[in-house]
C-alpha positions as semicolon CSV with decimal commas, in nm:
position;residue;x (nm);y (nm);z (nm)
1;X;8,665;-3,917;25,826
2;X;8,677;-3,952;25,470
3;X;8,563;-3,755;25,130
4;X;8,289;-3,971;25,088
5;X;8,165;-3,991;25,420
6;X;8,242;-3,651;25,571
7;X;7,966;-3,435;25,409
8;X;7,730;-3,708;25,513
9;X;7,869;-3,737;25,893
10;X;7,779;-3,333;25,891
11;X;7,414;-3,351;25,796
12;X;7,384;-3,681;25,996
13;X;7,454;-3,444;26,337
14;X;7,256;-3,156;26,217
15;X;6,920;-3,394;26,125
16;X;7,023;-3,546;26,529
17;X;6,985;-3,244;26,667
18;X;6,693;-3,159;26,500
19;X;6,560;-3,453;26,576
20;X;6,603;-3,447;26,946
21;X;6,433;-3,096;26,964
22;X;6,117;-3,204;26,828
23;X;5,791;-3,125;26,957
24;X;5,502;-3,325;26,827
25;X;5,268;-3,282;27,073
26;X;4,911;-3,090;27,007
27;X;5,091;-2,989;26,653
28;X;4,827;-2,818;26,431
29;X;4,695;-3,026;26,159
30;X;4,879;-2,796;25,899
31;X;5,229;-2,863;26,079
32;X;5,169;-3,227;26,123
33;X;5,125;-3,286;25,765
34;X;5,394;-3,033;25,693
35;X;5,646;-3,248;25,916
36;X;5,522;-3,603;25,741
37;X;5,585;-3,473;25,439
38;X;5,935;-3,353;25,538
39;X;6,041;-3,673;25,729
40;X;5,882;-3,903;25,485
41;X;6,116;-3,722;25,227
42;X;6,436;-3,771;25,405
43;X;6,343;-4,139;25,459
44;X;6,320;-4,166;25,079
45;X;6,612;-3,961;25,024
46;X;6,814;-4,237;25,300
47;X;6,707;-4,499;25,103
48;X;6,809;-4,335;24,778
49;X;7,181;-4,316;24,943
50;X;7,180;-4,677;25,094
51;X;7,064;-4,802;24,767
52;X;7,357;-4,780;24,568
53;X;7,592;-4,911;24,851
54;X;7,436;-5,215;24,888
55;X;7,416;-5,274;24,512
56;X;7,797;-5,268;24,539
57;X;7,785;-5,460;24,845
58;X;7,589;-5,747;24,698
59;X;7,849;-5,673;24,363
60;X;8,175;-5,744;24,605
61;X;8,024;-5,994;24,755
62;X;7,915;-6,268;24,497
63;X;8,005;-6,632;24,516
64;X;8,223;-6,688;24,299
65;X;8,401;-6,451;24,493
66;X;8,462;-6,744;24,780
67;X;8,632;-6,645;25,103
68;X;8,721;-6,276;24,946
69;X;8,356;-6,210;24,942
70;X;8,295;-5,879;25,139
71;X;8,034;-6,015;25,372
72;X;8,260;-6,281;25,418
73;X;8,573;-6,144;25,524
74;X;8,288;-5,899;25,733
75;X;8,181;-6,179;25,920
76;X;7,839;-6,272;25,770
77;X;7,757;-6,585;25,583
78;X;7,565;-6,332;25,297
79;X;7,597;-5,944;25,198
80;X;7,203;-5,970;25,300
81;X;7,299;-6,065;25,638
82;X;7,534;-5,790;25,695
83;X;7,264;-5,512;25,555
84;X;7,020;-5,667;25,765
85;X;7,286;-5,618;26,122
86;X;7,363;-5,229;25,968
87;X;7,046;-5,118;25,939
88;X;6,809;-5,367;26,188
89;X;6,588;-5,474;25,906
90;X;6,494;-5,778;25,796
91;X;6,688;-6,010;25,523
92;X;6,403;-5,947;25,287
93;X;6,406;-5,577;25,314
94;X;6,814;-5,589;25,254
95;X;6,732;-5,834;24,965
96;X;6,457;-5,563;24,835
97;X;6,745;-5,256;24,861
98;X;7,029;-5,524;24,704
99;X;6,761;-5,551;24,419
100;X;6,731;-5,164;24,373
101;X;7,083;-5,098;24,370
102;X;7,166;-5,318;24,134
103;X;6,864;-5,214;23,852
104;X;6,939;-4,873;23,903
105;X;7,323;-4,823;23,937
106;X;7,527;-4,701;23,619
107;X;7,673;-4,997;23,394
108;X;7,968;-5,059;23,192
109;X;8,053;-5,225;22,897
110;X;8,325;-5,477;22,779
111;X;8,548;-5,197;22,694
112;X;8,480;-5,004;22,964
113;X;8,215;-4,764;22,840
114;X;7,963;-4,641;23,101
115;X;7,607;-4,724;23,009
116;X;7,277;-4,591;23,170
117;X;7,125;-4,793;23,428
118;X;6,921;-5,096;23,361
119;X;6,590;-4,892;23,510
120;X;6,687;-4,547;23,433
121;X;6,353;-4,424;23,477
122;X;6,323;-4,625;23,845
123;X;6,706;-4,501;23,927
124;X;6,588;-4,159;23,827
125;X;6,314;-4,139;24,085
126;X;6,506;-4,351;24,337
127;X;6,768;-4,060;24,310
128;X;6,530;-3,771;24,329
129;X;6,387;-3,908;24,637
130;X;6,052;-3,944;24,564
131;X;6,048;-4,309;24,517
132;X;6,072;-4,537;24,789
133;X;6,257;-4,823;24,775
134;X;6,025;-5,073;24,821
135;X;5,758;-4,935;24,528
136;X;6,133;-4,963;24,348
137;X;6,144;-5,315;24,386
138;X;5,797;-5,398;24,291
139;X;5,824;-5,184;23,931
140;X;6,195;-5,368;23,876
141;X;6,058;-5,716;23,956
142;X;5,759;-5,678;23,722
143;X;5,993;-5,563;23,432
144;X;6,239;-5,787;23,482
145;X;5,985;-6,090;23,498
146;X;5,781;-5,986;23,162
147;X;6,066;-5,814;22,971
148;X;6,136;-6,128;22,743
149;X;5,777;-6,164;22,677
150;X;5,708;-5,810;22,630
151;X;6,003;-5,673;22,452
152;X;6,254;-5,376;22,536
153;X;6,050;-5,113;22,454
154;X;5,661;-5,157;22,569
155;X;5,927;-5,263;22,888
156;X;6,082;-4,916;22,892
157;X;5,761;-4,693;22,813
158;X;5,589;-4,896;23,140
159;X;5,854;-4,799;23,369
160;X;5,823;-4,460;23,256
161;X;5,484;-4,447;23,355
162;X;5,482;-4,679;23,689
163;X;5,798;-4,443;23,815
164;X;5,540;-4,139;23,736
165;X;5,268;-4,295;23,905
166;X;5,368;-4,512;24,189
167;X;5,476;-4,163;24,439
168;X;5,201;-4,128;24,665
169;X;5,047;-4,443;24,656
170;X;4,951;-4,686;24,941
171;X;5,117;-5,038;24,869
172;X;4,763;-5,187;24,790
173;X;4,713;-4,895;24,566
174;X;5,077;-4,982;24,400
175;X;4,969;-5,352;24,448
176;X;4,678;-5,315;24,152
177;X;4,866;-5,077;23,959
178;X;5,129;-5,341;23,913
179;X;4,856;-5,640;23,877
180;X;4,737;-5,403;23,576
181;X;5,060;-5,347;23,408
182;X;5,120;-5,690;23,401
183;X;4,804;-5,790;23,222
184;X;4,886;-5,497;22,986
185;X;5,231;-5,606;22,948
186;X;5,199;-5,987;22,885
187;X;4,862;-6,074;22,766
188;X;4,983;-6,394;22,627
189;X;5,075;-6,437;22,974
190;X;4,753;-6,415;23,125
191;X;4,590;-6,743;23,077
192;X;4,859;-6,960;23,148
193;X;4,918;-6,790;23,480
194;X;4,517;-6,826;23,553
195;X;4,565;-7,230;23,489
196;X;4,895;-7,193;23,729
197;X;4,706;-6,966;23,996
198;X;4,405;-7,311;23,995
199;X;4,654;-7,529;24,005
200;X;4,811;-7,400;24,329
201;X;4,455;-7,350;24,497
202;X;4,411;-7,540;24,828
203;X;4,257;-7,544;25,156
204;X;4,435;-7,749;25,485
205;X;4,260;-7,720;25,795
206;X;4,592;-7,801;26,085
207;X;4,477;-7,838;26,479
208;X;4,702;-7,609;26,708
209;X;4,828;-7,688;27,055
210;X;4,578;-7,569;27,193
211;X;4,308;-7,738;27,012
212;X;4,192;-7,479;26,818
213;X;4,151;-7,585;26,437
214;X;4,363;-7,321;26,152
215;X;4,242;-7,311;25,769
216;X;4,522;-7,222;25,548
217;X;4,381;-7,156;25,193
218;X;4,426;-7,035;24,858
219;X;4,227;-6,945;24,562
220;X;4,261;-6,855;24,183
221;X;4,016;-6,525;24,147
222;X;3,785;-6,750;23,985
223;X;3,728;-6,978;24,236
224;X;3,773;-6,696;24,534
225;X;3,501;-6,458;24,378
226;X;3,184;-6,628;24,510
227;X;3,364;-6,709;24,822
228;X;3,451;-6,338;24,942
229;X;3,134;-6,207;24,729
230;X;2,894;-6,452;24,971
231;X;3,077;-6,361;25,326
232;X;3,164;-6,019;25,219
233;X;2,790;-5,988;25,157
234;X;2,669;-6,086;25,481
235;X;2,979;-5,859;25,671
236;X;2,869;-5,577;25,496
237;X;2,520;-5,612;25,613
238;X;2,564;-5,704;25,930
239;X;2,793;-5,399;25,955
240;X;2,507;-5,139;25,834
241;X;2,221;-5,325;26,090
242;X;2,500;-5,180;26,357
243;X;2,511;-4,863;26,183
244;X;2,122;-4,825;26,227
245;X;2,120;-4,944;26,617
246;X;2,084;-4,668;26,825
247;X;2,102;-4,926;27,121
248;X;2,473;-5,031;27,198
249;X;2,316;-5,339;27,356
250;X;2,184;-5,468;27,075
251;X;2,484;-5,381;26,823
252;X;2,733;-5,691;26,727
253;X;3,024;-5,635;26,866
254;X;3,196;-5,922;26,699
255;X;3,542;-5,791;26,489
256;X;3,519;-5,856;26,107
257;X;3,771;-6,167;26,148
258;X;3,532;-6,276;26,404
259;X;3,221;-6,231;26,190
260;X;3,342;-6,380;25,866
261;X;3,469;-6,684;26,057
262;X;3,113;-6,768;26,265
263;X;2,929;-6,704;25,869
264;X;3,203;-6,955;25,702
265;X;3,077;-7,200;25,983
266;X;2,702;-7,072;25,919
267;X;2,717;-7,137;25,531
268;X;2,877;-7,521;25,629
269;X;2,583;-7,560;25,911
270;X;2,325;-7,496;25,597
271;X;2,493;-7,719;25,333
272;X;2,531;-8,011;25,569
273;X;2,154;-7,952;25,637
274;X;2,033;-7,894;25,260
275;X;1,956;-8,097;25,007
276;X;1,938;-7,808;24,736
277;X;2,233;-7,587;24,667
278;X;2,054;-7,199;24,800
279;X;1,973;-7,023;24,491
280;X;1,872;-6,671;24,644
281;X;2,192;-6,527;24,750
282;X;2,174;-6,208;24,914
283;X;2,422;-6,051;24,703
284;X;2,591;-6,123;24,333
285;X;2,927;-6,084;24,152
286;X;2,963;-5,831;23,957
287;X;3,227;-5,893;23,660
288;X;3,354;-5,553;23,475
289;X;3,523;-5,595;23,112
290;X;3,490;-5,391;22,805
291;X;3,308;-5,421;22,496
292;X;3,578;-5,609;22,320
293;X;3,661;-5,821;22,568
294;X;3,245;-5,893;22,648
295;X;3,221;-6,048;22,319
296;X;3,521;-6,264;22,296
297;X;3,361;-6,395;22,658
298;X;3,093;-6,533;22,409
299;X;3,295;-6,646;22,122
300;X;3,274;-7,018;22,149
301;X;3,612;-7,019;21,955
302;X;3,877;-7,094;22,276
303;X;4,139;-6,947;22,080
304;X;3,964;-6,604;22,079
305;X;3,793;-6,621;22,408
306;X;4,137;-6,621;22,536
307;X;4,322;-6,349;22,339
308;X;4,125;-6,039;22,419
309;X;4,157;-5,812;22,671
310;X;4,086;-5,866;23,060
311;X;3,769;-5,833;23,307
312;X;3,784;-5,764;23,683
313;X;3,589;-5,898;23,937
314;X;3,405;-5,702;24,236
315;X;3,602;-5,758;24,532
316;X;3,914;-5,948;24,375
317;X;4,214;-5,757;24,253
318;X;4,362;-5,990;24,017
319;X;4,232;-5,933;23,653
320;X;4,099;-6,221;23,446
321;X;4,060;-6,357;23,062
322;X;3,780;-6,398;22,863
323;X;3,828;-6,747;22,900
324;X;3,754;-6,710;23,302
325;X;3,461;-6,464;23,223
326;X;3,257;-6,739;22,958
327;X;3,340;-7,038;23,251
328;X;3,118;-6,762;23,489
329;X;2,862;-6,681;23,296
330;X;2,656;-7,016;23,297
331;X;2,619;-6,897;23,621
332;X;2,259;-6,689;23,665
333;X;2,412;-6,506;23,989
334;X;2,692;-6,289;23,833
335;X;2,607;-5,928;23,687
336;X;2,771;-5,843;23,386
337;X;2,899;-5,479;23,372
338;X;3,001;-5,415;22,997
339;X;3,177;-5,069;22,919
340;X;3,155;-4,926;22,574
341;X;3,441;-4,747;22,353
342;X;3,384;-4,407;22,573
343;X;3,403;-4,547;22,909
344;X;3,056;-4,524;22,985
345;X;2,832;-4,811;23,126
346;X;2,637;-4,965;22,879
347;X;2,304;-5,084;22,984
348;X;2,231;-4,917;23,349
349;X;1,900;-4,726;23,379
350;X;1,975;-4,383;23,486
351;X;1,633;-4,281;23,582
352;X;1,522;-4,360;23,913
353;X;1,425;-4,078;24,183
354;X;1,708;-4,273;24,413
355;X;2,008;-4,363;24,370
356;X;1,933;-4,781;24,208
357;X;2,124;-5,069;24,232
358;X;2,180;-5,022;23,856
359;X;2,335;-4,666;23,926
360;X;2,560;-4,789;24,190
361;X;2,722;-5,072;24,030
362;X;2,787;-4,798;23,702
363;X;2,954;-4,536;23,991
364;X;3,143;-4,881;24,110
365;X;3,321;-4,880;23,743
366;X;3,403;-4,489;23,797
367;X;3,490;-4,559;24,173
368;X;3,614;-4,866;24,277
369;X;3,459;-4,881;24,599
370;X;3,509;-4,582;24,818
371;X;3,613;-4,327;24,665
372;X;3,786;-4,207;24,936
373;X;3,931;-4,464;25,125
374;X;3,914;-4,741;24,856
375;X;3,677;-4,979;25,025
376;X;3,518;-5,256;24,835
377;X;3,203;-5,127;24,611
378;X;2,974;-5,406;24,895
379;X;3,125;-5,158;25,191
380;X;2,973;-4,882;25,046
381;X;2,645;-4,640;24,985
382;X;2,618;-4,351;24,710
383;X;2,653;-4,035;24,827
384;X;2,468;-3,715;24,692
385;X;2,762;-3,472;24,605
386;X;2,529;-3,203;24,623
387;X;2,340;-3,298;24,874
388;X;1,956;-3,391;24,822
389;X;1,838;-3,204;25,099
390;X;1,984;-2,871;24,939
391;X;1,862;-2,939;24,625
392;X;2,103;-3,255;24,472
393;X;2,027;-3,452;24,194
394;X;1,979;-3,826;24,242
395;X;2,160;-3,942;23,899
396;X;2,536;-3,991;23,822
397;X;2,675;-3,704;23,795
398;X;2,584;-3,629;24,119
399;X;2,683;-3,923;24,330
400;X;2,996;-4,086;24,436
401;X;3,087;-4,423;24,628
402;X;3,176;-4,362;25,042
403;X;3,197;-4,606;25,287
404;X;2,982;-4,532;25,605
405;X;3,267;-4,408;25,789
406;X;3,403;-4,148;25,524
407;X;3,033;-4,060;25,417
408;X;3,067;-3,968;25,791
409;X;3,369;-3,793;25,751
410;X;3,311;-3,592;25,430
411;X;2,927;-3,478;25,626
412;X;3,127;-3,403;25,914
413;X;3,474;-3,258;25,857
414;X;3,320;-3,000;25,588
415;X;3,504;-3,166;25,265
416;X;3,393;-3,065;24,936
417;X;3,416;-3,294;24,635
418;X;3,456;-3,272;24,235
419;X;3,454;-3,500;23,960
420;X;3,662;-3,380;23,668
421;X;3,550;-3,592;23,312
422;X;3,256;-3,811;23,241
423;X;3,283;-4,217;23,190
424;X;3,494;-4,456;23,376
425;X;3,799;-4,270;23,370
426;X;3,615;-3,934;23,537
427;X;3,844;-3,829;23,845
428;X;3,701;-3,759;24,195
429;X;3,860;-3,513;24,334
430;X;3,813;-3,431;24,743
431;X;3,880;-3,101;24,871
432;X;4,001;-3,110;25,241
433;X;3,831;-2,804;25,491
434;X;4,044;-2,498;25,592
435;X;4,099;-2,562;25,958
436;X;4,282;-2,866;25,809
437;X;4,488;-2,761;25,531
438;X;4,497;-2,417;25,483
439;X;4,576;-2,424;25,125
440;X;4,285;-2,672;25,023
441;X;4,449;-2,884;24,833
442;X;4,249;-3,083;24,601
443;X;4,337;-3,473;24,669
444;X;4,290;-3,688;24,439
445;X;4,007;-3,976;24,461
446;X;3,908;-4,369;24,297
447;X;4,120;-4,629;24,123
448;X;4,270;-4,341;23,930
449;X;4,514;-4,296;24,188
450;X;4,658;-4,606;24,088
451;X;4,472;-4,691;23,705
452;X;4,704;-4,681;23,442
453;X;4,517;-4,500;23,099
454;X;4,310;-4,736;22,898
């Protein structure tokens, strides 16, 4: 047993036994959470240790290195391939912890100086075990991919703030957080990676063994917007008639997958069959951008339709140019949603009795979707935060985005909810019932789990 590894052999047999004497069964919802949290944390903390070692695994074991490569002379054609046998992951996953080792472990210079890591911020939550290793990777890649572009410092300030941020966060949640640094990041970037993004779009239909047919596509956000708007659309409805259907014999009981591939073969059925391309869909895109970037949408100029800012479109994470936005517009079907300098939706009538199509698509800019469970904004109905049958306002400040099954939930479960702030960058804050946290904890709601600060 050596120095290094003797401390760690110790608390390897005392987290063992504790393991072994666990009890999970009927735990309180207080103690489950509890024990997540603890277990999630030493997971992290793993990871943090493991990092570093294979850093200096994939260090001792670089090619030029030949047969007195490490993984080598261990019996593996690749120090991937050897992580991958320790610890029963996959060669990606060892790849992804390689990765992380190397960004965050110290450096030294040509005369021998020791420098600070080439992420300090990411090796600084790596360490403290908060960040995992895989939300590691994603910040590292992103930096290391812009950093020419965007220069040392807006680099370094980003990482600071995506190493803040990124605890906590589901990977689709990290997922758009990193899609919006990016834009932020390299904005030069933007539209020659939307040209790149159509260029690789396709669709290849392949028939299996057993006869059935496979599509295999993909779509630039531009084109991919009316596609998921139009099946999305008819999901979502189809989904709420259910909802409303007391009977169970008369609810669909197709799966989503199911659904969205019998209305891909509907939509075919009715263009073979028409001569007219349908021009009363039963939903629209909604595209959200700011003021600035609303008006270089209608700038004619193509240098400056393409330099300002970025737009989003309902449905599709990827942010867009200008550029994309003026293409869309000839079309009649898309709703603009145009944000002013404070955040606050320009042009939505505020002053029906019930909540308005015009009110939800301004909560949608607040929201995202669900605010809860993050939804699209077509999954989802406004819900009185106050509620109208004690008394609620019907107007903004008083409703939020929920899917059906967490407007369920929140009715149900007795959670109470908050917005803190006014405008798009209000939070929503949900406020879980006693009997399931004791301490109510506020939790936080919307994209602003994940939105970086305009």
């Amino acid at each position: 047993m050596s120095k290094v590894t003797g401390p760690l052999i110790e608390v390897l047999g005392a987290l063992r036994s504790a393991v072994a004497d666990l009890d999970v069964v009927g735990l309180a919802p207080d103690d489950m959470a509890e024990l997540t949290d603890v277990l999630a944390s030493i997971r992290r903390v793993a990871e943090a240790g493991f990092a570093p070692v294979a850093g200096e695994i994939s260090r001792q074991s670089r090619r030029e290195l030949g047969k007195d490569s490490y993984s080598r002379k261990r019996g593996f054609t690749s120090p991937a391939a050897l992580i991958s046998a320790a610890t029963g992951s996959s060669t990606a996953d060892a790849a992804r912890m390689m990765k992380v080792g190397e960004a965050t472990a110290p450096r030294r210079n040509l005369v021998g100086e020791e420098l600070p890591a080439k992420h300090p911020h990411v090796a600084q939550a790596v360490k403290a075990g908060v960040l995992s290793v895989t939300a590691a990777e994603g910040i590292v890649s992103l930096l290391d991919r812009v950093a020419i572009r965007a220069g040392d410092a807006a680099c370094e300030e980003m990482e600071a703030i995506l190493a803040a941020r990124a605890p906590g966060l589901t990977s689709d949640e990290l997922r758009r957080m990193l899609l919006d640094a990016e834009a932020r990041l390299d904005p030069d970037g933007k539209e020659p990676r939307e040209h790149e993004r159509r260029d690789r779009r396709m669709l290849a239909f392949r028939t299996e063994r057993d006869g059935s047919v496979s599509l295999t596509g993909r779509f630039d956000p531009e084109t991919a917007a009316p596609i998921v708007t139009a099946i999305d659309g008819i999901v979502t409805r189809i989904m709420r008639r259910n909802e409303h259907q007391d009977d169970p014999a008369k609810k669909d009981g197709r799966t989503r997958m199911q659904m969205q591939a019998d209305i891909l073969a509907d939509l075919a059925r009715h263009a073979l069959g028409c001569r007219a391309v349908p021009t009363r869909p039963i939903t629209t895109m909604v595209v959200r951008m700011d003021y600035d970037t609303f008006r270089a949408a209608l700038d004619e100029n193509a240098e400056a339709a393409g330099a300002a800012g970025t737009a989003r479109i309902d449905g599709i994470e990827q942010p867009i140019t200008a550029r994309a936005v003026r293409r869309m517009a000839v079309d009649a079907q898309i709703i603009p949603c145009v944000l002013g300098g404070n955040s606050e939706v320009l042009d939505l009538g505020r002053e029906e009795r019930l909540f308005t199509k015009k009110q939800k698509l301004a909560l949608a800019e607040r929201d995202g979707g669900c605010a809860f469970c993050g939804a699209p904004p077509g999954h989802t109905i406004v819900h009185h935060i106050d509620w109208w049958s004690r008394g609620g306002r019907t107007d903004l400040d008083n409703g939020i985005l929920l899917c059906v099954a967490c407007h369920h939930r929140i009715h149900d479960d007795g959670w109470e909810i908050r917005i803190d702030g006014v405008g798009r960058n209000a939070v929503p804050w949900f406020i879980p019932p006693p009997w399931l946290d004791h301490t109510r904890t506020p939790r936080r709601g919307g994209p602003t789990r994940y939105r970086l600060v305009a």
